[in-house]
N, C-alpha and C positions, 0 to 999 in steps of 0.2 A: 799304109802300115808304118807303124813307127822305129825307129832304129835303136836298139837301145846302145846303153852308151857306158861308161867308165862314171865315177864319182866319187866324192870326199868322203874318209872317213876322217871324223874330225873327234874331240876329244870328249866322251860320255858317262867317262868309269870315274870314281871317288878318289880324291884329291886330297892327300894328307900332306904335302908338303907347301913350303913358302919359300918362293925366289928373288929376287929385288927384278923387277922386269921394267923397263925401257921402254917408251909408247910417245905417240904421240895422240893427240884429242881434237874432234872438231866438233864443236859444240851449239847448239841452236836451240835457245837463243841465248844470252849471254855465260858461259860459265861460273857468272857469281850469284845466278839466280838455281833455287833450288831444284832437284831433277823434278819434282813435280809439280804443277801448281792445284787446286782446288780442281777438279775434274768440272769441267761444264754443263750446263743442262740445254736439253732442246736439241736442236738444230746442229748446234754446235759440237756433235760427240757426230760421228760418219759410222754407221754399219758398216760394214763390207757388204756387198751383194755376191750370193752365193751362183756363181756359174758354173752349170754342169761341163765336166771334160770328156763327156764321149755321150754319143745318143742313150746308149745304155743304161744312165747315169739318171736321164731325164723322170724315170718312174723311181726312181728313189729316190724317198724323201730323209730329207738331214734329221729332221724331227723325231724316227724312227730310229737314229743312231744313237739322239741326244736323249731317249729315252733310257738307252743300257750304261750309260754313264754322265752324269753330269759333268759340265763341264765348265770351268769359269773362265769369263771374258778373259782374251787378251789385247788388252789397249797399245798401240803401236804409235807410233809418230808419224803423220803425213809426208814427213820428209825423206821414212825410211827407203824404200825403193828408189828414189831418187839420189839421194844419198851413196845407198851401195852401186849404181848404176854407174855413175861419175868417180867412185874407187876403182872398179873395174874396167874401166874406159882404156885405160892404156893396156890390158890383156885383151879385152873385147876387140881391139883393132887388127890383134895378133891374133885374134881366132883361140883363144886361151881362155879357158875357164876360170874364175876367180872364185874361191869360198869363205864363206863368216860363219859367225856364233853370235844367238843372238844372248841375252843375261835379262835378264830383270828379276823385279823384286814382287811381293806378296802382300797386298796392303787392301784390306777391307770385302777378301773375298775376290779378285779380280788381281792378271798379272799387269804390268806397266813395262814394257821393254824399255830398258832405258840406255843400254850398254850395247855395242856392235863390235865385234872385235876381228879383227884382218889378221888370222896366223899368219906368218911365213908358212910358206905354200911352194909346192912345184906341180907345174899345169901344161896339161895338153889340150888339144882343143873339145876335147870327149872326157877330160879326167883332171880332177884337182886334189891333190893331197897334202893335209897340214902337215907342216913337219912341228919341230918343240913345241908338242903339245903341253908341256909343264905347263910352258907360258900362258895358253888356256885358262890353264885348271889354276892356277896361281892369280890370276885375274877377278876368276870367279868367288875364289876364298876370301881374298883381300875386300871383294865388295859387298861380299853374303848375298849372288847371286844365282837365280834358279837359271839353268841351261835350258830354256826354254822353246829351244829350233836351232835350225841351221839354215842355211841360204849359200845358195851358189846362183852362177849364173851359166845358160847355154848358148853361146858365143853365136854359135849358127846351127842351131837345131832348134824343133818348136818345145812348147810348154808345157812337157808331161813330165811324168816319173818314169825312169828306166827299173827296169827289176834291181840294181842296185844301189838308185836310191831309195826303193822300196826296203831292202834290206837295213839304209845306214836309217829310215825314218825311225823301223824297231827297235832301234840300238834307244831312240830318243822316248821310245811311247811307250812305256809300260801299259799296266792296268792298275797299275798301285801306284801310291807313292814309297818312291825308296829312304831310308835311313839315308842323312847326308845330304838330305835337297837335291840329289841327283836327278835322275828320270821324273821327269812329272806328264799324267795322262794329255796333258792340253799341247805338248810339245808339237811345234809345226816345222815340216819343209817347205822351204819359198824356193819359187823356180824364176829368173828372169831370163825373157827371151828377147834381147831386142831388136833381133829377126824378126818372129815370128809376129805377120800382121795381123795375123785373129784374136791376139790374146799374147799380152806385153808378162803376163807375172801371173802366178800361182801362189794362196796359198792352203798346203795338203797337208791331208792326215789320213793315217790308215782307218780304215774301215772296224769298229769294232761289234762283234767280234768276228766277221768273217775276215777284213785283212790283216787283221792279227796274228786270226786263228792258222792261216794259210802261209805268211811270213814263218810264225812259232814251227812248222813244222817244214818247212824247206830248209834243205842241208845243201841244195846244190850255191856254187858260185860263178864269179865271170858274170857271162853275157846266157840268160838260161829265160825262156818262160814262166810263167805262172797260170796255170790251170784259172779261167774265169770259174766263177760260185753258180750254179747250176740254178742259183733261184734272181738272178742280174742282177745280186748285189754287185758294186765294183769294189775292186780291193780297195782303193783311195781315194777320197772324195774332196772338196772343197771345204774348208774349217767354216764353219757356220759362229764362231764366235768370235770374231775380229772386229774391232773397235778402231777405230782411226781416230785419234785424239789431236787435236792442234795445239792442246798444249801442255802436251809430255817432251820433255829435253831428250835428245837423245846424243849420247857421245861414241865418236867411233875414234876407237882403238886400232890406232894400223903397224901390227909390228911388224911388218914386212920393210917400212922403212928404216930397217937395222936388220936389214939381212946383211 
């Protein structure tokens, strides 16, 4: 049985202001070459392979979800989980939670993460919370980015969703799109565990419309269950439209180095 655990709420709501914000950038591959290049063909573009996270899981199929809303690829950076992994490193030794935002842009029907950003943060080993959120949302205005996930990591726990990040995924997944480029349906939770030896990383989306529908109507918080769906749909499944591109830039933002 899994335990569930504390998590990030990190910054989702419309952003009218502008800050001068302080960062630093690690960029790959060079920063004077453009965030994107020509997308590749063949070989060269990585599906994601979709692995079920509970037996439950296994009779239902993504096709069946991808039928109630379309949904457009999102192209990531091979480098991203590694990347955020080696940010998190010096909390991950401390048994500390580490969380991000991931940003990207809208170009031909499909998203492109191109952006990684490292609030300032305070972290327990079950719990990470952004603090100056401005700085977020002031990131994302300046680069006319879609908030397109979140990602933390579970220091010493395995690869699921807790009923609380189940809650922070809704904050991320409408069923519309919002005024403001805010929420967009395709919005993912990444989970990395690099504990856990059955399975290093996740990445999730709720269920539509049953974990939606089941999210939309829970009022309780904390540490609380969720009633399973009576016909074994699961509430959150594995994002079936994940691209791995080798050659999307990707820059990460760490403003925790100006705490």
């Amino acid at each position: 049985m899994k335990t569930e655990k504390n998590t990030v709420h990190l910054c989702n709501f419309s952003c009218k202001w502008w800050i001068d914000v302080h960062f630093v950038t690690k960029s790959f591959p060079s920063p004077s070459i453009s965030f994107i290049q020509p997308p590749p063909h063949g070989p060269e573009l990585s599906r994601i392979s979709v692995t079920n996270t509970s037996d439950e899981q296994s009779n239902y199929s993504s096709n069946e979800e991808a039928a109630c809303i379309h949904l457009k690829d999102i192209h990531m950076s091979g480098r991203l989980m590694e990347d955020f992994v080696d940010a998190a490193r010096e909390n991950t030794d401390k048994d500390l939670e580490t969380c991000g935002v991931l940003g990207a842009f809208l170009k031909d029907g499909a998203f492109y993460v191109t952006t990684l950003i490292i609030p300032k943060q305070e972290a327990t080993s079950s719990s990470c919370q952004a603090v100056n959120e401005e700085e977020i949302c002031a990131i994302q205005n300046e680069e006319s980015l879609f908030p397109i996930g979140w990602i933390h990591t579970h220091p010493s726990q395995s690869c699921f969703m807790s009923s609380i990040d189940l809650h922070t995924q809704y904050t991320y997944q409408p069923k519309i799109y919002i005024s403001f480029k805010l929420m967009v349906p395709e919005a993912v939770g990444i989970v990395l565990a690099p504990t856990d030896q059955s399975r290093k990383y996740g990445i999730f989306r709720l269920s539509d419309p049953i974990g939606m529908s089941i999210l939309r109507d829970c009022k309780e918080r904390g540490f609380h269950p969720h009633k399973e769906p009576d016909n074994g749909t699961p509430i959150y499944e594995d994002c079936p439209n994940i691209v791995f591109n080798p050659n999307l830039r990707l820059e990460i933002r760490d403003l925790r180095q100006h705490s």
